[in-house]
C-alpha positions, 0 to 999 in steps of 0.5 A: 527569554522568550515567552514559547521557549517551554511551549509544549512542556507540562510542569508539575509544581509541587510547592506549598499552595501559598508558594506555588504561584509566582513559580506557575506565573513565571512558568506559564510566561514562558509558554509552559502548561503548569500544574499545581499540586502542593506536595506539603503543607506548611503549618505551626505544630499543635505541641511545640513544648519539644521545639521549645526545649531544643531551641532554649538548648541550642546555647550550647551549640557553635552551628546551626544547619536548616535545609529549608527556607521555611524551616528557618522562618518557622524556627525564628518565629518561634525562637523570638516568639519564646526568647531563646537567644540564638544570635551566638549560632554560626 
């Protein structure tokens, strides 16, 4: 790939702050004006009493379906953090 094949391109960058940069960084190698403005933030619930509940339930489950590579983190994070035994899940 050369380094002007998006010169003259401005791209919005819409990440979370702590995941935006190395896209911006690979981005403006390619010649690319990027702006960053992070549409979401990326942070622990205050009360996760609810999640606690829906993961000590999730034994009773077959399949497990996330969207998000952040929603798989936090939600391992938490289930390790709690002891909720998730390794029969699909």
């Amino acid at each position: 790939m050369s380094a002007s094949e998006l010169s003259g391109l401005r791209v919005l960058v819409t990440r979370a702050k702590h995941q935006a940069e190395s896209l911006a960084h690979l981005l403006r190698a390619r010649g690319a004006a990027v702006e960053q403005v992070p549409a979401i933030e990326i942070r622990a619930v205050a009360d996760s009493s609810d999640l606690d509940a829906a993961l000590h339930q999730l034994a009773g489950y077959d399949w497990l379906i996330l969207t998000s590579v952040n929603g798989v983190e936090a939600l391992f994070e938490r289930a390790q953090h709690i002891g909720a035994d998730l390794s029969r899940l699909q």
